[in-house]
C-alpha positions in Angstrom: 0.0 0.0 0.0 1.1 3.5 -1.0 0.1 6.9 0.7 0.2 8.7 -2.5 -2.4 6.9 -5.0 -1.1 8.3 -8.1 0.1 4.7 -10.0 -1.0 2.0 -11.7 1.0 -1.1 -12.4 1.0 -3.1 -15.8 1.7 -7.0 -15.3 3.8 -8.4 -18.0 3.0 -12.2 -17.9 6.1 -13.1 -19.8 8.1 -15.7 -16.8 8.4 -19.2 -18.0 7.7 -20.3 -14.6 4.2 -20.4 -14.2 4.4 -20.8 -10.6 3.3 -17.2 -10.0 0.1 -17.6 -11.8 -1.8 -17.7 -8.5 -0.2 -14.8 -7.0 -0.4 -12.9 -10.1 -4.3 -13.3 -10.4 -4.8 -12.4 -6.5 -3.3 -9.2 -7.6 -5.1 -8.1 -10.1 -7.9 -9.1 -8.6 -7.2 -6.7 -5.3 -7.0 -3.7 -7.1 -8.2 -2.5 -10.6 -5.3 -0.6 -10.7 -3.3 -3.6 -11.9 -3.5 -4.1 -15.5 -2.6 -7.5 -17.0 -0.5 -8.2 -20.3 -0.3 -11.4 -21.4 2.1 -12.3 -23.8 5.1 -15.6 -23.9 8.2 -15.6 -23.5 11.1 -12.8 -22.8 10.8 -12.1 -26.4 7.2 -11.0 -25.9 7.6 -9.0 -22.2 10.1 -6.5 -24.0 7.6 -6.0 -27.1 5.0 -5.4 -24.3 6.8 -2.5 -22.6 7.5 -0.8 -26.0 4.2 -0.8 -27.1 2.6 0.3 -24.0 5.0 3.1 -23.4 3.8 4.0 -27.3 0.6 3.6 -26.4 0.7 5.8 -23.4 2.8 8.3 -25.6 0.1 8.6 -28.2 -2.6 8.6 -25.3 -1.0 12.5 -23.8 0.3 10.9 -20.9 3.7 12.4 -18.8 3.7 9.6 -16.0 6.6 8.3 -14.7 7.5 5.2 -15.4 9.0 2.7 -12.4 10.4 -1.1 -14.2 9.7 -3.2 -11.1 9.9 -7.0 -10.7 7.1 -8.8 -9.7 9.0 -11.2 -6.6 10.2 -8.1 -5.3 8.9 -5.1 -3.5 8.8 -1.3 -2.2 10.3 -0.7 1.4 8.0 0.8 2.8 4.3 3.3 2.4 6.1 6.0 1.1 8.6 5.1 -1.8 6.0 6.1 -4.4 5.8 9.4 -2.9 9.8 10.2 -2.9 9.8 8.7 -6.0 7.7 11.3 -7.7 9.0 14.0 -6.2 12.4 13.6 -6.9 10.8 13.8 -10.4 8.8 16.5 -9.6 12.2 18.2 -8.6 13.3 17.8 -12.4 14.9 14.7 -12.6 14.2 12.5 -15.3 15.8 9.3 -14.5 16.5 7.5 -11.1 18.4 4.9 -10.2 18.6 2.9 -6.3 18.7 2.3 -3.5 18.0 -1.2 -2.9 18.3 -4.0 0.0 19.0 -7.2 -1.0 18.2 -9.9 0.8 20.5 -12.7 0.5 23.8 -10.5 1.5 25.3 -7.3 1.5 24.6 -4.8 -1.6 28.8 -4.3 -2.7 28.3 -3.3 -6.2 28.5 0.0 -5.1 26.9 3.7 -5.7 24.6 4.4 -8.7 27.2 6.8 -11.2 25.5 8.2 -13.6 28.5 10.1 -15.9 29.8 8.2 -18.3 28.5 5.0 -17.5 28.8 2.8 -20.3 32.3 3.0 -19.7 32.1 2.5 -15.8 32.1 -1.0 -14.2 29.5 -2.3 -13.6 27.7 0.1 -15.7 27.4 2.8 -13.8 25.4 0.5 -11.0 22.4 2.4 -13.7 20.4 -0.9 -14.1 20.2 -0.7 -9.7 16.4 -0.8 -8.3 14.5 1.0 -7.9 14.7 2.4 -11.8 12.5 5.3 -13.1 12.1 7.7 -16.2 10.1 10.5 -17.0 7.4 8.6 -20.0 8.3 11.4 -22.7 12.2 10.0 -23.1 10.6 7.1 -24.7 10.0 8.8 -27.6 13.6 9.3 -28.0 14.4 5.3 -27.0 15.2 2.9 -30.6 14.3 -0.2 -31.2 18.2 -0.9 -31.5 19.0 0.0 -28.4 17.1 -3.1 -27.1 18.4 -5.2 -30.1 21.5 -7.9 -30.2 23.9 -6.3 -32.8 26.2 -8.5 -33.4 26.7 -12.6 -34.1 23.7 -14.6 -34.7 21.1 -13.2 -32.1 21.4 -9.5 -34.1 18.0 -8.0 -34.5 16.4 -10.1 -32.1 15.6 -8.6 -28.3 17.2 -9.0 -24.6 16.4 -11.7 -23.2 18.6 -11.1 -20.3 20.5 -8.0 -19.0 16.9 -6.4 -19.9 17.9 -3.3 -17.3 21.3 -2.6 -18.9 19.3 -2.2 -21.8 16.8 -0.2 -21.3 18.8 2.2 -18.2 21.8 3.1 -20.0 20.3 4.7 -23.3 17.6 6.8 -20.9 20.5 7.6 -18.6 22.7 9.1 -21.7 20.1 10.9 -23.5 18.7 12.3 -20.3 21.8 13.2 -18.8 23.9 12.8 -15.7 22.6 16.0 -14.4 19.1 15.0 -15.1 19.4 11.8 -13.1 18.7 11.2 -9.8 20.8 8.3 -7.3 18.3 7.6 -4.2 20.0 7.9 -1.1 17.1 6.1 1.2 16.5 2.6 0.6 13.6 2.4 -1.5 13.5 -1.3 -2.9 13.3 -4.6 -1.5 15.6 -7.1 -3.7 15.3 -10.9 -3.4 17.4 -12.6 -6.0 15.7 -15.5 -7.7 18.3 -16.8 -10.0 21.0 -18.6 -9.6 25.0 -17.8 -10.0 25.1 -19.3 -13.8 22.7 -16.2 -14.5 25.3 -14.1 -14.5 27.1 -16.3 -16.8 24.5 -16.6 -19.4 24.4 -11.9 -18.7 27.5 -11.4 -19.3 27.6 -11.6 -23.8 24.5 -9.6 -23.4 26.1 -6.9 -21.5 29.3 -6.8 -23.3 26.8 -6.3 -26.5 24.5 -3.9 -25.1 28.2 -1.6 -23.7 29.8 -2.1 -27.1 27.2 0.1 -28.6 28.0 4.1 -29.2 26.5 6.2 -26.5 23.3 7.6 -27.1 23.2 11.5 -28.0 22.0 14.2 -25.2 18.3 14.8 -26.4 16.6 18.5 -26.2 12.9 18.4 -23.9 13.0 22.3 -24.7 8.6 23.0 -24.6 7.8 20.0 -23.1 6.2 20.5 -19.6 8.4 19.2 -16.6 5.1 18.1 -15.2 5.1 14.2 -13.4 1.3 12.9 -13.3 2.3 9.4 -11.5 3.4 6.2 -12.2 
């Protein structure tokens, strides 16, 4: 539960474990606030989240956007509310600050300049991630695209946050972003160390790209509506 009320959440059903089913279903079910998407596959969940954000685009809309997973959650009553004000102090992207659960956080602090060249990518991909809906409109298809070897042209399927965070985080940035300094985001990692393994050629794809160019939001309204 959140004090403020502005949001709604969109559920991607794109997990191959269908385990969640259940808990997914209660959800929707407590609030009509949740909206469902149905679609297969990881292929599928990223082709979701471009076409909404399109959709909301063409629809007027100048939410924010939060990228949440569905086994984790907020910290507490209020994260919404920081959330959006930090936006509504002109930031356009926000990155952190999460707990994790099964040890100690040691990646490091969310750095915004230059990180496609930082390790670990700046931390950028770090819960709990936001942007400002109109820098979609700026975001390519490529950006979320293998370009090289035989996966080119298809989408993510992992290292989906890398993908998405670092793009939004050039054209928006460093000044324009935001690192929270509270913790925000509960984190409860539900894969295993071979994961990171399997991340790893995606990463080194999605970093090989050239950095995305500084984009002009001259006469559109800094104004945040929700999430």
């Amino acid at each position: 539960k959140q004090v403020d009320g502005r949001w709604c959440a969109l559920v991607v059903h794109a997990a191959a474990d269908a385990s969640w089913e259940s808990e997914t279903e209660a959800m929707l079910l407590s609030d009509p606030r949740f909206i469902s998407l149905r679609g297969g596959g990881q292929f599928n969940k990223m082709r979701h989240m471009w076409n909404t954000f399109h959709a909301m685009l063409d629809g007027g809309t100048k939410a924010v956007v939060a990228l949440l997973d569905l086994d984790d959650s907020l910290c507490d009553d209020y994260a919404l509310e920081r959330v959006l004000l930090t936006h509504s102090n002109g930031a356009l992207v926000t990155a952190g600050s999460m707990i994790r659960t099964d040890r100690m956080d040691r990646s490091g602090p969310v750095q915004f300049h230059n990180a496609r060249f930082l390790r670990g990518g700046g931390n950028v991909w770090k819960h709990l991630r936001t942007f400002w809906l109109p820098l979609r409109a700026h975001m390519k298809l490529e950006y979320l695209q293998w370009s090289t070897g035989e996966e080119r042209g298809r989408f993510y399927e992992v290292a989906q946050d890398w993908a998405w965070m670092l793009p939004l985080v050039e054209m928006s940035g460093a000044s324009r972003c935001v690192a929270h300094n509270k913790p925000l985001y509960l984190y409860e990692p539900s894969v295993s160390g071979r994961h990171d393994l399997i991340r790893e050629p995606a990463i080194n794809d999605i970093v090989a790209k050239a950095p995305v160019a500084l984009v002009s939001l001259d006469g559109l309204q800094n104004d945040k509506q929700g999430l």
